[in-house]
N, C-alpha and C positions, 0 to 999 in steps of 0.2 A: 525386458519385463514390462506389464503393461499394468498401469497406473488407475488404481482404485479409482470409479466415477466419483464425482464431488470431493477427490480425496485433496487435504493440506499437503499439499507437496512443499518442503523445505531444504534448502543445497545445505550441504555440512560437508566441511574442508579443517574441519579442525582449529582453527581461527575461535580468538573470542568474540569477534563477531557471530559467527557461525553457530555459538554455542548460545546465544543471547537471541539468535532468529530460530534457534532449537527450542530453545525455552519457550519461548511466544506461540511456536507453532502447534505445540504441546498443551498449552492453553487451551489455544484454539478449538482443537479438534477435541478435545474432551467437552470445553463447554456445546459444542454442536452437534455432538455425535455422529463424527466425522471419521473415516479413516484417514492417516496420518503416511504418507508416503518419503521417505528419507533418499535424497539424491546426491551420490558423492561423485564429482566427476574428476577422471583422473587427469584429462588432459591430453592422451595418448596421440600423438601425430597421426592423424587420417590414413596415411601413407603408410606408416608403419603399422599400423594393425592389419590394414588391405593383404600386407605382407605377409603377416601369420599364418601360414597354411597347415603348417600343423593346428589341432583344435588342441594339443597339449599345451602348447606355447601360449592360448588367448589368457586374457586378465579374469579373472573371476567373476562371477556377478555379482557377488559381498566380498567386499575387501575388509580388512581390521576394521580399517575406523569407521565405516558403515554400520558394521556390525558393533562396536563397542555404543555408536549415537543411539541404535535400535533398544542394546540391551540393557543400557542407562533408563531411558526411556520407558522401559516395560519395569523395567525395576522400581518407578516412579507410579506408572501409571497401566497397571496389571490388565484391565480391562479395555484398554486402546486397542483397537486395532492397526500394525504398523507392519506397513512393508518398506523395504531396502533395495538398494542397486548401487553397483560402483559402474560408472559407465566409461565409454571411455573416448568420450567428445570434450570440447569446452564447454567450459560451465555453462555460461548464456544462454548457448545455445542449446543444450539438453533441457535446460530448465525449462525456457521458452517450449519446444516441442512438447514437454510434457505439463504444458499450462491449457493443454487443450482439454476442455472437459473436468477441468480442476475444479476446487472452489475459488482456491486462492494457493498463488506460491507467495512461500515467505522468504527472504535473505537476507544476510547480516548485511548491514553497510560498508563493511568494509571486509576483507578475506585476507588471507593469506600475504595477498603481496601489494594490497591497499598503501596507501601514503596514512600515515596513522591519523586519525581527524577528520581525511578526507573520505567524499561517495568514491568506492569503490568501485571502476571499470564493469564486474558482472552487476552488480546490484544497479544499477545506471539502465545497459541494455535489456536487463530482464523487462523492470518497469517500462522500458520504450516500445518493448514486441512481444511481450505477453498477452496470449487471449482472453486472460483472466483478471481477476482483482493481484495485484502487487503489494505485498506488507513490506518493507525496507526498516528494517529494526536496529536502531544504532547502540552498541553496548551501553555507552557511557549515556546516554538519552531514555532509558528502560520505561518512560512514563510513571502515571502515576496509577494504579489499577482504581482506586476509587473515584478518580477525576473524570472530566464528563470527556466524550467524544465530540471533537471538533473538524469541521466540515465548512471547506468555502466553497461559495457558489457565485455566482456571476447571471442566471438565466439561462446559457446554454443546455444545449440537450446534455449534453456531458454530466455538466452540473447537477443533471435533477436526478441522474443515475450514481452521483458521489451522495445526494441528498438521500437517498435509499437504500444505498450501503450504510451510511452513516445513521439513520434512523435504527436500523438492523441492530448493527453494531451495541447503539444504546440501550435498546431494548432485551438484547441477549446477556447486556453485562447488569442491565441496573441499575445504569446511571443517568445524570442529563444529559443532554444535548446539546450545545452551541453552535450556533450560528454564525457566520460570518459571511457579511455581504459588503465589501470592499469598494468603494469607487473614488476615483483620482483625477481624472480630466473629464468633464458633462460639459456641454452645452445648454442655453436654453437662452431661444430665440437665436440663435447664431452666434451666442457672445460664451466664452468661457466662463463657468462660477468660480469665482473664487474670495467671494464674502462670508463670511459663516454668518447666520442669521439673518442673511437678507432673504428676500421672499423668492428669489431666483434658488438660493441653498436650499429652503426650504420645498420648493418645489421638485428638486431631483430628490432629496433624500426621503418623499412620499410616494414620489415613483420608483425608488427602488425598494421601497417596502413592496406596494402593489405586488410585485413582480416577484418578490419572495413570498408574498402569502399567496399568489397561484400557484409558485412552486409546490410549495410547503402542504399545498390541500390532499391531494389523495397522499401524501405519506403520512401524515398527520391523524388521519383517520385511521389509516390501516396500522398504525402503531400507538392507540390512545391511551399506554401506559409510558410514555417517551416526553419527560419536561422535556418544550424547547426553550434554551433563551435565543433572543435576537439580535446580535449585537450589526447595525448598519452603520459603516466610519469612511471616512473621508482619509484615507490612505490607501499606500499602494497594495495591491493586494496581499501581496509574498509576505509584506512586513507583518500586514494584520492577523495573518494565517498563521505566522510562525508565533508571533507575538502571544498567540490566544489560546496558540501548545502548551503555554507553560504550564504544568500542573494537569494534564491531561493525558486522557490512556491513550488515545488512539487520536490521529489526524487524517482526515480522510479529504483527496483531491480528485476532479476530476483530469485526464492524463491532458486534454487542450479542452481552453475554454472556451470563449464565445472570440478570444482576441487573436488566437492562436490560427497561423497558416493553414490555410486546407492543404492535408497529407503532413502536416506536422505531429511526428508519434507522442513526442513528451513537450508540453507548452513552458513557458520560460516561469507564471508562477508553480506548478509543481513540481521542476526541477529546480527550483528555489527553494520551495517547502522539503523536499528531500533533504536540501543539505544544511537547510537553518532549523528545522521544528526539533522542539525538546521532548519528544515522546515519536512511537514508530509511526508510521508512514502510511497511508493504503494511497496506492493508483490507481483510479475504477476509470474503465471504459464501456463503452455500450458492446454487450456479449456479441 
C-alpha cells in the first residue's frame, strides 16, 4: 500500500507505547491537515513469506489490530483522513521505507518487547535512518500541551533546520518558543574558559549569542507570531536540552550537530535527548 504524500505515518504494535505515539500522531495530523497513515508491522520472516506461493496463504493487508487503531481513531476524529497496513517486514525497517515523502513518522518509545523505561531498539533505528522528521513519544513523559517547544541548537546546518522545525511547531500550537544554546569547553586566545564573569566568559557567551541571532534571523521573521525565549548556559548540551523539557510539548533535536562524526546517523546529544527529555522527541535532518 502506498503512503499518502506529506502523510503522519505512525507504527502501532499494540504497546502502550504505541498507543501514546497513536495519540500524538492523531494530534498531529488534525492540527495540519494531514493525512494519517497507521503502520503495523507483523515481523513475518523474509524467507517465509518468499515461501507463500499460494496468494491464499499471504497475511492480509489489515490485520485486527490495524484495523481496531484505524477505527478507534475515526471514531475520535471522523473527518481525518486515515489509511492502514499490516505489513509483513520489521518494524524499523518498514517504517523507515515508508518515511520517504512522509511528513513525520511518529513511535512510541518503547514496543512490545522494550526493557520498560528504556529507548526501544525500533524507535532508536527509525530516528537513525529516517528520511524525515522522527517524533519518539515516551508514554510516561506525554509533555505538557500548553508548554512551550524546546529546541537545541549548536550553529550547525542541522541545527538551523531543528530551529525551523521547531519555530513551525510553535507556531501551529500557540505557544513559545525556547531556546537552548549549550556550550561546555571554548577557548579564547588558546586557553580554556572556565571563570564565570571574567571577560574571557564573557567573551564566548556573546559569541554565542551572535551566532544564534544569525541563526534565529530568517525563521524569526518568517514566524513573527512565535515568542522566542533565549536561554545561552554553560553546560553540557544533553543536560541543558533534557533539563529545559520539563514542562514542555515538544523537544525538537537536530539528528548530528556541529560535534558529531561525518556519516554519523544519530549524534550522542540527541540520543541523549531521546532517552532523558520529559516530553516527546523530534529528530530533524536536512530532507
Amino acid at each position: 500500500m502506498s503512503v499518502p504524500p506529506r502523510a503522519v505515518v505512525v507504527g502501532v504494535d499494540g504497546s502502550a507505547g504505541s498507543d501514546a505515539a497513536l495519540d500524538w500522531a492523531v494530534d498531529e495530523a488534525s492540527r495540519r491537515r494531514l493525512p494519517l497513515h497507521l503502520v503495523h508491522a507483523t515481523n513475518i520472516d523474509y524467507l517465509v513469506a518468499a515461501a507463500m506461493l499460494n496468494p491464499a496463504d499471504a497475511p492480509p493487508v489489515v490485520d485486527d489490530l490495524v484495523q481496531a487503531a484505524r477505527d478507534k481513531v475515526l471514531a475520535g476524529s471522523p473527518d481525518l483522513r486515515v489509511t492502514a497496513e499490516a505489513s509483513t517486514g520489521a518494524a524499523a525497517h518498514d517504517l523507515v521505507q515508508r518515511s520517504e515523502g512522509a511528513e513525520c513518522v511518529v513511535v512510541g518509545a518503547e514496543g512490545k518487547t522494550a526493557v520498560r523505561g528504556a529507548l526501544g531498539s525500533v524507535s532508536l533505528q527509525v530516528a537513525m535512518h529516517a528520511t524525515c522528521p522522527v517524533v519518539v513519544v515516551r508514554g510516561a513523559e506525554p509533555g505538557t500541551p500548553s508548554g512551550p517547544v524546546v529546541v537545541g541548537v549548536d550553529g550547525s546546518a542541522v541545527s538551523f533546520e531543528a530551529l525551523g522545525h521547531a519555530y513551525e511547531q510553535a507556531s501551529l500550537r500557540g505557544v513559545p518558543l525556547r531556546i537552548v544554546y549549550a556550550w561546555w569547553i571554548e577557548f579564547v586566545d588558546g586557553v580554556v574558559v572556565t571563570t564565570p564573569g571574567s571577560p574571557q566568559w564573557a567573551a564566548v557567551e556573546e559569541r554565542q549569542r551572535l551566532l544564534l541571532a544569525e541563526s534565529m534571523a530568517g525563521w524569526a521573521e518568517r514566524y513573527p507570531d512565535v515568542v522566542a525565549e533565549v536561554q545561552v548556559v554553560h553546560d553540557r548540551p544533553a543536560d541543558a536540552i533534557a533539563g529545559a523539557s520539563e514542562g514542555a510539548c515538544l523537544a525538537v533535536v537536530g539528528a548530528r550537530g556541529r560535534g558529531g562524526f561525518r556519516g554519523l546517523l544519530l549524534g550522542s546529544v540527541s540520543h541523549a535527548v531521546l532517552h532523558r527529555a520529559h516530553c516527546p522527541v523530534a529528530v530533524v535532518r536536512p530532507r
